[in-house]
C-alpha positions in Angstrom: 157.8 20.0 110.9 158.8 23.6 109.0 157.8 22.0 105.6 154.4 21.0 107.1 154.1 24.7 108.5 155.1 25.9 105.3 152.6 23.6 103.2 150.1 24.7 105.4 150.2 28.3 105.2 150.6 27.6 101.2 147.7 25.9 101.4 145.3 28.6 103.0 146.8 31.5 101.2 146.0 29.8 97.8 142.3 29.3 98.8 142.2 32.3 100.1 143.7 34.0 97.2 140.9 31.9 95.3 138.2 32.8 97.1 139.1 36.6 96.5 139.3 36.0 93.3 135.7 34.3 93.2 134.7 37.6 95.5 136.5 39.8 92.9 134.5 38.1 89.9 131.4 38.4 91.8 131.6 41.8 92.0 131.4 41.9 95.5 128.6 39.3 95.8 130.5 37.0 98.1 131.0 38.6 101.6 134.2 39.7 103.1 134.3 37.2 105.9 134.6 34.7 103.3 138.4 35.2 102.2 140.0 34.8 106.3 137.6 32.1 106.8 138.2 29.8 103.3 141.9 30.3 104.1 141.8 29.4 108.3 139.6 26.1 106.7 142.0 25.0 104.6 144.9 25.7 106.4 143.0 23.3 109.2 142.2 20.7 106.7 145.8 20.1 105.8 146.8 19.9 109.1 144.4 17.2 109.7 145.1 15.7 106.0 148.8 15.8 107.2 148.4 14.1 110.3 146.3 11.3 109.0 148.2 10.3 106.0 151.8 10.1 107.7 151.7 6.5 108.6 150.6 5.4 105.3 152.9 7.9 103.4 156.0 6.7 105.6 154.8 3.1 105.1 154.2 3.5 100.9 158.2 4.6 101.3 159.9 1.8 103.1 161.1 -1.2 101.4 158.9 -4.3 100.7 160.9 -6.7 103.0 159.8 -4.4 106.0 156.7 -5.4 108.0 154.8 -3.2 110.6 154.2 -5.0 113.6 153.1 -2.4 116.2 151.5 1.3 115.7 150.4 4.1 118.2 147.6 5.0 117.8 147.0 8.2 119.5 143.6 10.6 120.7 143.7 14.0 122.9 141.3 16.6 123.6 142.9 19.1 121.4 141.8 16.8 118.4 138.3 15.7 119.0 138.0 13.8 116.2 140.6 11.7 117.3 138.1 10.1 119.5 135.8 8.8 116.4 139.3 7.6 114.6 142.9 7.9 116.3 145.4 9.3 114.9 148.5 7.1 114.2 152.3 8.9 115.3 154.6 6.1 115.9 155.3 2.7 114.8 157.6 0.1 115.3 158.8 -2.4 112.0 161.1 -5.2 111.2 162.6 -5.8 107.8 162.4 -9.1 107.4 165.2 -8.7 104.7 167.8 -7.9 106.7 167.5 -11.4 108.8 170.6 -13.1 109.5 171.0 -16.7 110.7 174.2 -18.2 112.1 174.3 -21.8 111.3 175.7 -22.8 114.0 172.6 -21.0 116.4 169.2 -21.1 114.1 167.1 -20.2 116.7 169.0 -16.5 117.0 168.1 -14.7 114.3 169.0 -11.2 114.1 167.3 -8.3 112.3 166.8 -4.7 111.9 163.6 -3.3 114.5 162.6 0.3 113.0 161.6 3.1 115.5 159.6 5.4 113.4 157.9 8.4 114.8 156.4 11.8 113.7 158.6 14.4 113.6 161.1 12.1 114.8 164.3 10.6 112.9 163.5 7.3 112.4 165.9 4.8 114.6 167.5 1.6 113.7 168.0 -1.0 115.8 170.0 -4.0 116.0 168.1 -6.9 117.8 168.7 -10.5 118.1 165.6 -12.6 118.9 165.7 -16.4 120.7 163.1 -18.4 119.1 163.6 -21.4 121.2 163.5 -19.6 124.4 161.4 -16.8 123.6 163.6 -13.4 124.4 165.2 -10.6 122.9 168.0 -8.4 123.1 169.4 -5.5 121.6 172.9 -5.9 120.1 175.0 -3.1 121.3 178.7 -2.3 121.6 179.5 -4.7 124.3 177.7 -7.6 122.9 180.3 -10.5 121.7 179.8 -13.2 119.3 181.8 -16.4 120.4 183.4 -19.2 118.3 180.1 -21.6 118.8 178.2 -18.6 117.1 176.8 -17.8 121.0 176.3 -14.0 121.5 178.0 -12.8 125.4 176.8 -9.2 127.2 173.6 -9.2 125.9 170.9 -7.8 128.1 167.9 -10.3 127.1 164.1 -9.3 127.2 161.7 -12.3 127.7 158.6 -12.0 125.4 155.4 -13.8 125.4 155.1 -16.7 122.9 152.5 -14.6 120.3 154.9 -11.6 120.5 154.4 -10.2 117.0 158.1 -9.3 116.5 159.0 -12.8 117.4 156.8 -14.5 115.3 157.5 -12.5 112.4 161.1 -13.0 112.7 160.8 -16.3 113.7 158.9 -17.4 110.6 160.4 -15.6 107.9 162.8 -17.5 105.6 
């Protein structure tokens, strides 16, 4: 968030300093007004640049093998034109590279879910999915995998048959 302050403050005082410059040139032609002005317009369009190209820049960065499967898309009164197109500050993913199958249970599959917000560290977590029965669970310290390849102490989440994290995970091979 200090980098985005920074980059914004950059980015007014360069088209501010430009627009003196154009004022200087002109010999005074351009009014006065124009320098504060130029620079609080710029400073608010890269604010509003920033806020709408996060998702796609933090998206561009991750791996191939991870797939978005739910994003927030948010709109407030402060931002007004976040009522003609929302603005996007968290999403969840899975990386569908980092599934694991036990041979012994192949409907639990177990994968990384990606907690990604803005001006948030993104979060990891460790989730093992059901396919056959259609639930969930987060794999934490207490969770125990038995012998038969069974996982013990899990607190499990049932989820709705087109659940998009199940079906992604469920389907990837």
């Amino acid at each position: 968030m200090l980098f985005e302050l920074i980059a914004a403050v950059v980015a007014g005082v360069a088209v501010g300093g430009i627009v003196s410059g154009l004022r200087w040139a002109s010999r005074g032609w351009l009014p006065k007004w124009l320098v504060p002005a130029s620079a609080g317009v710029a400073l608010f369009a890269y604010a509003v640049w920033s806020e709408y190209s996060w998702f796609e820049r933090m998206t561009n960065v991750l791996p191939k093998s991870v797939v978005v499967i739910w994003k927030n898309e948010d709109q407030s009164f402060w931002r007004p034109w976040s009522y003609h197109t929302p603005v996007i500050n968290r999403f969840t993913a899975i990386d569908v590279g980092a599934i694991k199958r036990n041979p012994a249970q192949p409907d639990l599959v177990m994968t990384d879910v990606i907690l990604a917000g803005r001006w948030r560290t993104n979060t990891v977590v460790k989730t093992v999915f059901d396919c056959k029965e259609l639930k969930r669970a987060v794999i934490t310290d207490v969770s125990v995998l038995a012998n038969d390849g069974t996982l013990q102490g899990l607190d499990w989440t049932t989820v709705p048959a087109d659940d998009l994290a199940l079906t992604t995970v469920c389907t990837a091979r």
